[in-house]
C-alpha positions as CSV (number, residue, x, y, z in Angstrom):
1,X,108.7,-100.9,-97.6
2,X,105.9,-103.4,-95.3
3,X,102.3,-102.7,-96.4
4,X,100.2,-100.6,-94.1
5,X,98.6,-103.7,-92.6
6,X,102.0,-105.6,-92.2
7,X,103.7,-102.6,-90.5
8,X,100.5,-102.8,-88.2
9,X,100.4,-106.3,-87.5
10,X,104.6,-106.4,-86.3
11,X,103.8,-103.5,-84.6
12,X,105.1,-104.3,-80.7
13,X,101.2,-103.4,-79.2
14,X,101.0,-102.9,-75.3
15,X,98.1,-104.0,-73.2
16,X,96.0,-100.9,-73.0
17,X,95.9,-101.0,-69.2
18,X,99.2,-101.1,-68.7
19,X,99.6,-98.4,-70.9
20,X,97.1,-96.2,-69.8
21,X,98.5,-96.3,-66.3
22,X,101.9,-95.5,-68.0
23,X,100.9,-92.0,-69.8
24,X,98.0,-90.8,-67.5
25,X,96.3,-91.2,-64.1
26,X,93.4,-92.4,-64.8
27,X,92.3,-95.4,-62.8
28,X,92.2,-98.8,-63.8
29,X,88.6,-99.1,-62.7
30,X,87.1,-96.5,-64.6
31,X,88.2,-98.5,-68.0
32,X,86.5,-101.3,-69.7
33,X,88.5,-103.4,-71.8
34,X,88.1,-105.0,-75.1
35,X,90.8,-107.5,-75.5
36,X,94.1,-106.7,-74.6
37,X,94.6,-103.5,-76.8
38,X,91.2,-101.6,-77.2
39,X,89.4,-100.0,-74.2
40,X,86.3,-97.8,-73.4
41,X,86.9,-94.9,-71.0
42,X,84.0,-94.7,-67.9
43,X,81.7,-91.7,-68.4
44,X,81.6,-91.7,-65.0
45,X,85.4,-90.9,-64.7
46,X,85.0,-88.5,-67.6
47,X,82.6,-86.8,-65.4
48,X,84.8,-86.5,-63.0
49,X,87.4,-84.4,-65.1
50,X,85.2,-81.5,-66.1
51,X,86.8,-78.8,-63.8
52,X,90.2,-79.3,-64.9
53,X,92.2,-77.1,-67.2
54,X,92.2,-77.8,-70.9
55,X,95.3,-78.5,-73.1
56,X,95.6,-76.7,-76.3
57,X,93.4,-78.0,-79.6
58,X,95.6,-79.1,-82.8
59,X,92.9,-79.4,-86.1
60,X,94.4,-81.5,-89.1
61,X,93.1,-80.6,-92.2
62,X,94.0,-81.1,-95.8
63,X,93.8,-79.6,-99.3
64,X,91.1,-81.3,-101.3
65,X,91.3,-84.9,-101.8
66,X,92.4,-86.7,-105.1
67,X,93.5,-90.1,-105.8
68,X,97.1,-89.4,-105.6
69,X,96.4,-89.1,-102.0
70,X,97.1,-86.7,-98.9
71,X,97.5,-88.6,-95.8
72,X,95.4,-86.5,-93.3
73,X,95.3,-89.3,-91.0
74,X,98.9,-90.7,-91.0
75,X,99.6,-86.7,-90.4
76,X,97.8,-87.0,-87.4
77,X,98.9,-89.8,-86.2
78,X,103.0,-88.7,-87.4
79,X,102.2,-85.5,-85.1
80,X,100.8,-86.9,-82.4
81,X,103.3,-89.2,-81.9
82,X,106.3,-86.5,-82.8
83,X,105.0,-84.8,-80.3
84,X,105.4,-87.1,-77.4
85,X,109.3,-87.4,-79.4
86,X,109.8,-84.4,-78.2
87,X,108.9,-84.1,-75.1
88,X,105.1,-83.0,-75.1
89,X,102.5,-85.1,-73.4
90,X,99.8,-85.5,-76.2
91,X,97.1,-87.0,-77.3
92,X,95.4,-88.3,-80.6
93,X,91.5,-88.2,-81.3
94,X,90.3,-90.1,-84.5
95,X,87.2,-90.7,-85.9
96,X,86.0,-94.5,-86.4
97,X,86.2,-96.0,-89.7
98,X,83.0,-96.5,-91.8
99,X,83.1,-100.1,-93.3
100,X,81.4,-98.4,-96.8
101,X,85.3,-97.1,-97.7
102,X,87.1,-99.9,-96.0
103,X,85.2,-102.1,-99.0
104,X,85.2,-99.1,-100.9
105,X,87.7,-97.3,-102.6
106,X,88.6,-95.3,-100.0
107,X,90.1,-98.1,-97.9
108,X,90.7,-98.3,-93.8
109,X,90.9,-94.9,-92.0
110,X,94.0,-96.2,-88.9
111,X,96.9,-94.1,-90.8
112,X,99.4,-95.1,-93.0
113,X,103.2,-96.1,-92.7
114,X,104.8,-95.9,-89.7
115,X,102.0,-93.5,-88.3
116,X,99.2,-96.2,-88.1
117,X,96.9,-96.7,-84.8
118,X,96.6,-99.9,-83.9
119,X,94.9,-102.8,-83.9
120,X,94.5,-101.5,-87.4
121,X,91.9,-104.8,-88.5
122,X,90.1,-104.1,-85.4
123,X,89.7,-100.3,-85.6
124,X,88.8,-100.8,-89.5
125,X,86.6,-103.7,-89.1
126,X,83.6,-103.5,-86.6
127,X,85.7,-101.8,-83.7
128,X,84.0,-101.7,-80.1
129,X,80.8,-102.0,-82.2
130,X,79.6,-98.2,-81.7
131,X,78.7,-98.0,-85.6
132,X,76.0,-100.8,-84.7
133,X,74.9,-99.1,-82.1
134,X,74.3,-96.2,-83.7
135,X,72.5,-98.2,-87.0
136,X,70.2,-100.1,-84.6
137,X,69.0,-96.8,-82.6
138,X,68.8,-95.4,-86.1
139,X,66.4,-98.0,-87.2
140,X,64.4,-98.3,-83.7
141,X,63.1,-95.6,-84.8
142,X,62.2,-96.3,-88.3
143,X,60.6,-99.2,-86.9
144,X,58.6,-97.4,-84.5
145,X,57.4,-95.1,-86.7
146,X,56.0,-97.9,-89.1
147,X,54.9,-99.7,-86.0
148,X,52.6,-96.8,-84.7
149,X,50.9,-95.7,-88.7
150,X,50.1,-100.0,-88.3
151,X,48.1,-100.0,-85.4
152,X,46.1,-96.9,-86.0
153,X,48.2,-93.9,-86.6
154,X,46.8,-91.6,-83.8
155,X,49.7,-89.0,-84.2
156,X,48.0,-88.7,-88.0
157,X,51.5,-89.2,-90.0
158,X,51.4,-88.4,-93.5
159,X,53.1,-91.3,-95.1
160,X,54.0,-89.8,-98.0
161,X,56.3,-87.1,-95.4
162,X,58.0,-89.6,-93.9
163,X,61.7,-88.2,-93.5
164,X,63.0,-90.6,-91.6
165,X,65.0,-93.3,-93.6
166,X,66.7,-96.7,-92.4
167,X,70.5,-96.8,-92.6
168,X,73.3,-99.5,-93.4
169,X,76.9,-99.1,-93.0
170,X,77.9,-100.4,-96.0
171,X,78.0,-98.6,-99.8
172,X,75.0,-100.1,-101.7
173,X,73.1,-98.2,-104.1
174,X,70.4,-100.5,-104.4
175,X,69.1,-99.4,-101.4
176,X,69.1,-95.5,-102.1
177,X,65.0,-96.2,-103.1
178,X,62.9,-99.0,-102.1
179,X,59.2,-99.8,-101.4
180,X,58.2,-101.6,-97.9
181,X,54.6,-102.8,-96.4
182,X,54.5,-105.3,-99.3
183,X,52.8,-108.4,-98.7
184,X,49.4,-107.6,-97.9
185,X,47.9,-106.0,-94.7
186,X,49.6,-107.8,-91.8
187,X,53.2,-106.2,-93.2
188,X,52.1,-102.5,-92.7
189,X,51.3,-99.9,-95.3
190,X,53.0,-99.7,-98.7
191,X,55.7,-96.4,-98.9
192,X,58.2,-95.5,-100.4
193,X,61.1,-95.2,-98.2
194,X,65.4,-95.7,-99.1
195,X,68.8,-96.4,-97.2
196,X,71.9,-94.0,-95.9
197,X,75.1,-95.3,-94.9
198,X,75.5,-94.7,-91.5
199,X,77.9,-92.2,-91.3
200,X,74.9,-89.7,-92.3
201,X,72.5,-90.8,-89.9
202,X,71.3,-87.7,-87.8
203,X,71.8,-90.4,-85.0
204,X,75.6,-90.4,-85.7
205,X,75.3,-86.8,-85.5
206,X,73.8,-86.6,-82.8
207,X,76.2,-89.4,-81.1
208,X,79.1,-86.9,-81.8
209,X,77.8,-83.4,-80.8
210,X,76.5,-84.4,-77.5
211,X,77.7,-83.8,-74.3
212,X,76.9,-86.3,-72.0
213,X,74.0,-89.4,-72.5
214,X,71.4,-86.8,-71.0
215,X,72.2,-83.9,-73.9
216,X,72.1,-87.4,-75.9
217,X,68.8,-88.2,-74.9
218,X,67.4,-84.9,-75.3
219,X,68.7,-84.9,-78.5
220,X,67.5,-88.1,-79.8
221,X,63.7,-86.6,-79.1
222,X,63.9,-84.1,-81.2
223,X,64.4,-85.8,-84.2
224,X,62.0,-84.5,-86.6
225,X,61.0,-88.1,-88.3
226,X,58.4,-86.2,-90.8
227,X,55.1,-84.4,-91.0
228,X,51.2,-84.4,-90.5
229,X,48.8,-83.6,-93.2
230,X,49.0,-80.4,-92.2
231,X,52.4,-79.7,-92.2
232,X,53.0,-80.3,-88.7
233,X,56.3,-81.7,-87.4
234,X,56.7,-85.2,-85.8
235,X,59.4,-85.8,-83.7
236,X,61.0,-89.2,-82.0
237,X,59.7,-87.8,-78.4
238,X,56.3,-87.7,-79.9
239,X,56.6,-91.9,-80.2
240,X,58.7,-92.3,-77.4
241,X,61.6,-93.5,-79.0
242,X,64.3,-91.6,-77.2
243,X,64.7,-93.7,-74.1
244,X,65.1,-96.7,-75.6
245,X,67.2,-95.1,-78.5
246,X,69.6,-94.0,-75.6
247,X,69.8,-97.3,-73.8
248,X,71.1,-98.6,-77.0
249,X,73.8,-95.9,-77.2
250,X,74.5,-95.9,-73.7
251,X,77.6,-98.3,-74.2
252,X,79.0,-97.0,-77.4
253,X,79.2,-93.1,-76.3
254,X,82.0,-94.2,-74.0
255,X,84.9,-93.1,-75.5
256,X,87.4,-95.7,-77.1
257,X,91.3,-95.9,-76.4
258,X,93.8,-97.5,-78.0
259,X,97.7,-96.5,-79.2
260,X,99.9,-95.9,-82.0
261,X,102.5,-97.7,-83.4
262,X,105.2,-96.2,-81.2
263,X,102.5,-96.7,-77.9
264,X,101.1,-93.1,-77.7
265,X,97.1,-93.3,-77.1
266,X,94.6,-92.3,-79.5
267,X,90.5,-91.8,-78.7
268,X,89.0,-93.1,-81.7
269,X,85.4,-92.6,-81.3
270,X,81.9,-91.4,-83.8
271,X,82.5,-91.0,-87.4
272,X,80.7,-88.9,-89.7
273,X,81.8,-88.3,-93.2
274,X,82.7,-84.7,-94.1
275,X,81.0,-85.1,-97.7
276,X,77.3,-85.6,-96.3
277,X,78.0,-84.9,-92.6
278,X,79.5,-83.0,-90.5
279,X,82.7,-84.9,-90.4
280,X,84.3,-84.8,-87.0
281,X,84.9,-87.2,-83.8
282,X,82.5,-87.2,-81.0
283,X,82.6,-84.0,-79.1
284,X,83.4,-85.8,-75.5
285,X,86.1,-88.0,-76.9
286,X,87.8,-84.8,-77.8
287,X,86.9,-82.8,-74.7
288,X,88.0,-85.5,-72.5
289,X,91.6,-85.7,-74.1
290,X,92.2,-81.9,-73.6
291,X,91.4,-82.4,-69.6
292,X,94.6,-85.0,-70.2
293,X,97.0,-84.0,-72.6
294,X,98.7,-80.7,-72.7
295,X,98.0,-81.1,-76.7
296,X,95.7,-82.9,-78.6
297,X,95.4,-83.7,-82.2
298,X,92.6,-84.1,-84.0
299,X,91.5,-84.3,-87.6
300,X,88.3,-82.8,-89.5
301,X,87.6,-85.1,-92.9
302,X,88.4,-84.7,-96.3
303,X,89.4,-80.9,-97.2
304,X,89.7,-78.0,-95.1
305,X,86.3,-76.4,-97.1
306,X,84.4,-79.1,-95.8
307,X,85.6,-80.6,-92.7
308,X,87.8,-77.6,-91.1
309,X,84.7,-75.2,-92.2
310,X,82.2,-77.8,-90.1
311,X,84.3,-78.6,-87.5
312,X,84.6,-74.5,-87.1
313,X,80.9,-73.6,-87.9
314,X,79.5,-76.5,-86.2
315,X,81.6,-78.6,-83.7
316,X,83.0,-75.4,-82.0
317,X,80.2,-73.6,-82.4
318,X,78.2,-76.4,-80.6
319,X,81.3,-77.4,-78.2
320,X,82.8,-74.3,-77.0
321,X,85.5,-75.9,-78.6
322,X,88.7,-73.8,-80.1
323,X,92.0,-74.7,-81.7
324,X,95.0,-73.0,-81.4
325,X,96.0,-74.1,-85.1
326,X,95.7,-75.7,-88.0
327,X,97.9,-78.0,-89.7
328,X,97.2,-78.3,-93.4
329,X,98.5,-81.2,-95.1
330,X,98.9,-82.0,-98.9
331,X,101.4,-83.8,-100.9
332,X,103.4,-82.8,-103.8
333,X,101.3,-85.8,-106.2
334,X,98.4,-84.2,-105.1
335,X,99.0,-81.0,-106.1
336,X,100.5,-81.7,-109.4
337,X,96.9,-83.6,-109.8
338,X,95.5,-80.3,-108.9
339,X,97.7,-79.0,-111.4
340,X,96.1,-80.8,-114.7
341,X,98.7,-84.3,-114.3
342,X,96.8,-87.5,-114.0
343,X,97.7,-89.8,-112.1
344,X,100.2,-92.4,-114.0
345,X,102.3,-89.4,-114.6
346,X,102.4,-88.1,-110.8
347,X,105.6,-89.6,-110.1
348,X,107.7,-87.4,-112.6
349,X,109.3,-83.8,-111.8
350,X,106.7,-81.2,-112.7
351,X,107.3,-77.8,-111.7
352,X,105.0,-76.1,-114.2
353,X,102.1,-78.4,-112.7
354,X,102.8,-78.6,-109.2
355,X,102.8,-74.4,-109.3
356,X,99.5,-74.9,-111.4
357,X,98.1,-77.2,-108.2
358,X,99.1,-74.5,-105.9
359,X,96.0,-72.5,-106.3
360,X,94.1,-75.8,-104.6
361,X,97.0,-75.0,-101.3
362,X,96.8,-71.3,-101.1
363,X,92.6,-71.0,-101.4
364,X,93.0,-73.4,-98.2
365,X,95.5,-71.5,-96.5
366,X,93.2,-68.2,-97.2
367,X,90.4,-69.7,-95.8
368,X,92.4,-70.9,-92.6
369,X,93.8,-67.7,-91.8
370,X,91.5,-65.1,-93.3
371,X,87.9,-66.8,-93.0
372,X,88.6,-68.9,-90.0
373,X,91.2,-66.3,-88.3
374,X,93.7,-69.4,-87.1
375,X,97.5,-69.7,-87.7
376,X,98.4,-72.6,-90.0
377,X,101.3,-74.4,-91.2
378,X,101.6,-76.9,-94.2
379,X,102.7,-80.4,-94.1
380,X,104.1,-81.8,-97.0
381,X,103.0,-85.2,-96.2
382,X,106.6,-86.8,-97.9
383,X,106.9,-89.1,-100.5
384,X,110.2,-90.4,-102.2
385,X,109.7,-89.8,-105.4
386,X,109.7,-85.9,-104.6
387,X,112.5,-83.7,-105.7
388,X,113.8,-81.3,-104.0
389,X,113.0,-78.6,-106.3
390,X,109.6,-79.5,-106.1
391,X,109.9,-78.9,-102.3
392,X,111.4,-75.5,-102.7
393,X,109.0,-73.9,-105.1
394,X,106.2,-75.1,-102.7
395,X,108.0,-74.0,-99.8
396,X,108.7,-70.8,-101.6
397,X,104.9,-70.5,-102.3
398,X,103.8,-71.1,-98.5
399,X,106.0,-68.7,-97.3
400,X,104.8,-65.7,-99.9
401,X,101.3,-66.6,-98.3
402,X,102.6,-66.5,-94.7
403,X,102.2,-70.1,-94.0
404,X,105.5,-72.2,-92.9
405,X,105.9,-75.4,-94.8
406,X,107.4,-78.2,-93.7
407,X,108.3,-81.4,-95.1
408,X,107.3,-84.4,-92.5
409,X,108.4,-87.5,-93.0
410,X,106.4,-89.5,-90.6
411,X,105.4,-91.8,-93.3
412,X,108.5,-93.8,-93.1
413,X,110.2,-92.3,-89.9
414,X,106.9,-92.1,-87.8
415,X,107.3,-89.6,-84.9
416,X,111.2,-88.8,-85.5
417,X,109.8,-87.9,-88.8
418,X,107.3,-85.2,-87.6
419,X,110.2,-83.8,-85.2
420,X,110.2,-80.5,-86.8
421,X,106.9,-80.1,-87.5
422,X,106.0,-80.8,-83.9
423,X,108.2,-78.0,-82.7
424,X,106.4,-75.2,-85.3
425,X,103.0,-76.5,-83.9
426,X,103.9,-75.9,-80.2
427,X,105.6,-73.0,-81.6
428,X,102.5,-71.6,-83.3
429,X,100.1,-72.6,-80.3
430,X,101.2,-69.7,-78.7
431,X,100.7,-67.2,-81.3
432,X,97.8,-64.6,-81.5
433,X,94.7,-66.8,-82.4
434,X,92.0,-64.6,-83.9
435,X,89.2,-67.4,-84.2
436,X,86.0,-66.5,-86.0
437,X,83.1,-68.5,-87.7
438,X,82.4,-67.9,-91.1
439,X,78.8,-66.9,-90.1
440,X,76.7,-65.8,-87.4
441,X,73.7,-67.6,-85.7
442,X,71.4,-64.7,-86.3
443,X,71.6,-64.6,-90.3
444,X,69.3,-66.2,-92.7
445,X,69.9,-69.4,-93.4
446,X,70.1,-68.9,-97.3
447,X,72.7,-66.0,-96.5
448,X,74.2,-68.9,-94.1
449,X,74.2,-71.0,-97.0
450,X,75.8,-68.1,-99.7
451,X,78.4,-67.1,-97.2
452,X,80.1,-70.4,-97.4
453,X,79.8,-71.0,-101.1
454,X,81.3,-67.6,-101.6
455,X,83.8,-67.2,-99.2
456,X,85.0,-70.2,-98.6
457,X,84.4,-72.2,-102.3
458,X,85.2,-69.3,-104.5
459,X,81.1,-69.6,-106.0
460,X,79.6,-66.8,-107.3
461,X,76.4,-67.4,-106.4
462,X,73.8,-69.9,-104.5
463,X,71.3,-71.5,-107.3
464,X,68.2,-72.3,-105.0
465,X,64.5,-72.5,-106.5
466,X,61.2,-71.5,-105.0
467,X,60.5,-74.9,-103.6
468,X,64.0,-74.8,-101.7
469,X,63.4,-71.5,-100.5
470,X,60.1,-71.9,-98.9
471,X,61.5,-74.6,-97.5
472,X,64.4,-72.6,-96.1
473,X,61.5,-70.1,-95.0
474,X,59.7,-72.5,-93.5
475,X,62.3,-73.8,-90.9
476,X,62.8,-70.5,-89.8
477,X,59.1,-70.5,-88.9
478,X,59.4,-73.3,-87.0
479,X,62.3,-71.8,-84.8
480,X,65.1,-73.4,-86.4
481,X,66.8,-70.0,-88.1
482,X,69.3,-69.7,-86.0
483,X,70.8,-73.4,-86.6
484,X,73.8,-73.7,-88.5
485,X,74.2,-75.1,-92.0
486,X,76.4,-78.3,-92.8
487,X,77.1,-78.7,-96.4
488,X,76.7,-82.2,-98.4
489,X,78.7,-81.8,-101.6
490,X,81.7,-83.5,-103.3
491,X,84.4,-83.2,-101.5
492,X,86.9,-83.3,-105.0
493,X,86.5,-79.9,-105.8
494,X,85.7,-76.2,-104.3
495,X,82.6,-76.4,-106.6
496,X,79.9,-79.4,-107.1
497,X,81.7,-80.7,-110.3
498,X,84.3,-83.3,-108.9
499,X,86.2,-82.9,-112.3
500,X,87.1,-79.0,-111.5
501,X,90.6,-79.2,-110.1
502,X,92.8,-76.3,-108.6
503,X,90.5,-73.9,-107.5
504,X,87.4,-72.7,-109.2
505,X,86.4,-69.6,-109.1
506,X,82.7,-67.8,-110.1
507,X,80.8,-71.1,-109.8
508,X,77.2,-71.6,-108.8
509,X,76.6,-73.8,-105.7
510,X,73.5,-75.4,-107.0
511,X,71.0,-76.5,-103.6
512,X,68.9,-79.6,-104.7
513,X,67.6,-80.6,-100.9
514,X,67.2,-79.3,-97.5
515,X,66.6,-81.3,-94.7
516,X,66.7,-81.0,-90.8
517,X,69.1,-82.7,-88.3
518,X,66.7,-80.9,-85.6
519,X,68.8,-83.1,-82.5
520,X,72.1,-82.6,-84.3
521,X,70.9,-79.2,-84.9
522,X,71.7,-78.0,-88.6
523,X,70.4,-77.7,-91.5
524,X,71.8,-80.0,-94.4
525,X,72.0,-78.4,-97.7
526,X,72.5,-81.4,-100.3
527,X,74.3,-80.2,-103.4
528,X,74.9,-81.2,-106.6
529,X,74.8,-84.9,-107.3
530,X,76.2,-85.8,-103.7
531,X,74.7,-89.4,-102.1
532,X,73.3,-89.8,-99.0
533,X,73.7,-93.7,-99.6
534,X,77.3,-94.4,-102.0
535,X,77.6,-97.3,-104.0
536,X,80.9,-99.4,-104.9
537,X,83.7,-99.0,-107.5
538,X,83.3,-101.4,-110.2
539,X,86.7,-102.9,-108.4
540,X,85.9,-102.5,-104.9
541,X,88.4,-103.1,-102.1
542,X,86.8,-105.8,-100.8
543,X,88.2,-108.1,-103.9
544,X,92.0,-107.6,-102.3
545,X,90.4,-108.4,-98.5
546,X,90.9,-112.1,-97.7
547,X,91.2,-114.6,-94.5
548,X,94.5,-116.4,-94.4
549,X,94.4,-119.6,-92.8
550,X,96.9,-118.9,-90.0
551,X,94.0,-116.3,-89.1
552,X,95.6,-113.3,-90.5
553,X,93.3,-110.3,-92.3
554,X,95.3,-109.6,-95.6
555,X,94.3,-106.6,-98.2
556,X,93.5,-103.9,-96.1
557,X,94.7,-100.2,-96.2
């Protein structure tokens, strides 16, 4: 079989206009292309849609992540397009690919297979330029805060509570800590200050929870960039920042089209990583494709404890937002990695391990359907080394748990291949949908904090010391109580250890850092030895990532 980026580039691609006029009635004018295949959507004309009915909400999630690999994506992308196979108008809604994994080890985020999005080197390398948006408006403000201590500091900053950190969407650990203001008085003062990747910007946040570029701008100024001497908070309104924050954002929060492999269209716009974010697309992009789709997929990152749980306990509770189900994808090599095999032994029968790894499945269906109250089916995300016992015993497994399993094989059929699970989706949008948040606005945020390590991770406890406490204590002094919580921790395991496969149970979820997305409003609760900045793999995938000299991108996946 092609690789990912060779079934991409023979893909037969459409010019977006045309195809747009094709599937939907929006107007030509109210789209703004980029090159023949990659367009921004007017705001204006999103504007326009707000009184019309909604279509019903699809979340792909997975089970959690290993190197064997689950395909989250290319399930998307398999169901949206076997959706329009059978007959359903639908749409697909993506986030946008940091370049830290595309050079990484994660690689590109477009799919995989005959379920890609395309132009897949676009989409995974710059895009419509939204990520640089965001990383410029993100250090605006870093610069104005340094800008304003310099010439006399009248809003009496305490340097050394400066929260506000400079971003860079790229994985490079030697940023994590530096020192700036060297050079002697005309370069500023000397501080400390450090480096996140993009993707955890509060500014990224921000970009995907808001609802139009007013609730963006309102947003933006009140960012809380760090403290007085006495404890104060300072926020981006109190420099003035917002305005020209927004005008920076103003063309990137227009939400980008483009199309599938077999010319369905796909919104692909914001992208914050599940892991240290909140890990969903921009809240209009999604909004907008319910007011034209009867369904619309959409994906949540990494496993269903961290990106189904935020995309519940933050994105709908922000939104209004609610799906009608849940698909819940995993692959048979996954679970038997779940299940104690490593991974040069994944592609061998192994019925003893795959029913070990199927602790990992069922915690995730539990937490669907009992913490989340949504109906969910699995998607074994096919592969051809699987045997058809293996697919029995799992089926056999999903079905003592309630859940449907279906084996999708969208991988090498694309939308044909997702024919059946299309049908049980539909199917299951119309059953009874008892949606619930794990917590409630109202409790405290370290019982916020303790409700998701224990119902949804299996902990037994929340490990948080007096200075995270007050902390905690503190913000709910300053009004911000009722915010919810958005959980930064590996995303390998249900506990902080990446190494702890299956599902652990009786853990302790130790909190090392709280800090406050005040515009995105939530709290982040860092954990364990998660990074706000990653670094690269001692082989990163930018050695296999070359230029050819006909012009062709080559290594990517």
């Amino acid at each position: 079989m092609p690789s990912n980026i060779e079934i991409a580039q023979a893909a037969k691609k459409r010019r977006i206009i045309d195809l747009v006029k094709e599937k939907t009635s929006i107007p030509d004018d109210a789209l703004e292309p980029f090159g023949h295949y990659k367009a921004k959507l007017s705001l204006d004309y999103v504007e326009s849609l707000k009184n019309k009915p909604d279509g019903k909400l699809i979340l792909v999630t997975a089970i959690s992540p290993t190197p064997a690999g689950e395909g989250k994506t290319t399930t998307t992308v398999g169901l949206g397009d076997g959706l329009n196979h059978i007959g359903k108008k639908a749409l697909i809604c993506l986030r946008e690919p940091s370049l830290g994994p595309v050079f990484g080890m994660k690689g590109g985020a477009a799919g995989g297979g005959y379920s890609q999005v395309v132009p897949m080197e676009d989409i995974n390398l710059h895009f419509t330029g939204d990520f640089n948006a965001i990383s410029l408006a993100n250090n605006l403000l870093a610069a104005l805060i340094d800008n304003h201590i310099f010439h006399g500091n009248a809003l009496n900053i305490d340097t050394r509570r400066i929260t506000w950190k400079r971003v860079l969407d790229m994985n490079d650990r030697a940023l994590r800590k530096i020192t700036i203001g060297q050079g002697g008085p005309g370069n500023g003062f000397v501080r400390e200050d450090g480096f996140d990747i993009v993707v955890a910007s509060e500014v990224m946040a921000i970009f995907c929870l808001s609802k139009s570029l007013e609730d963006l701008k309102e947003r933006l100024g009140k960012i809380v960039i760090g403290y007085t001497r006495d404890q104060t908070p300072v926020k981006a309104s109190d420099l003035n920042a917002q305005g020209a924050m927004t005008a920076l954002l103003k063309d990137a929060f227009a939400p980008n089209i483009v199309q599938t492999i077999e010319n369905n269209l796909a919104f692909i716009h914001g992208g914050p990583f599940a892991n240290i974010a909140h890990g969903c697309n921009s809240v209009i992009s999604t909004t907008t494709a319910l007011k034209l789709a009867d369904y619309v997929v959409t994906e949540a990152g990494f496993g269903a404890d961290l990106g189904a749980e935020k995309f519940i306990d933050i994105k709908c509770r922000k939104s209004g937002l609610r799906p009608s189900a849940v698909v819940l994808v995993a692959t048979i090599r996954a679970l038997k990695y779940h299940g104690g095999v490593e991974v040069k032994d994944l592609g061998a029968e192994n019925l003893s391990a795959l029913k070990a790894g199927m602790v990992n499945l069922e915690r995730h269906i539990d937490n669907i359907r009992n913490h989340f109250g949504l109906p969910c089916v699995v998607a074994i995300n096919h592969r051809t080394e699987d045997t058809q016992a293996e697919v029995d015993l799992l089926k056999a497994t999903g079905a003592s748990h309630g859940a449907q399993v279906i084996l999708a094989k969208h991988f090498a059929q694309g939308g044909r291949g997702a024919e059946e699970l299309a049908h049980a989706v539909v199917k299951m949008c119309d059953e009874p949908n008892h949606f619930k948040f794990v917590y409630e606005d109202n409790e405290h945020l370290i019982d916020k904090i303790k409700a998701i390590a224990t119902k949804i991770y299996g902990a037994s406890s929340v490990n948080a010391d007096k200075k995270i406490l007050e902390r905690l204590n503190s913000l709910e002094e300053q009004g911000y109580g009722h915010l919810p919580i958005c959980i930064a921790k590996t995303q390998y395991s249900f506990s902080t250890d990446p190494t702890l496969r299956g599902a652990p149970s009786g853990h302790v979820l130790g909190v090392r850092e709280i800090r406050l997305s005040a515009g995105a409003e939530f709290i982040i609760a860092i954990c364990g030895d998660i990074l706000t900045m990653p670094g690269l793999p001692k082989i990163p995938a930018a050695d296999n990532i070359d230029l050819q000299p006909n012009g062709k991108i080559i290594g990517l996946f």
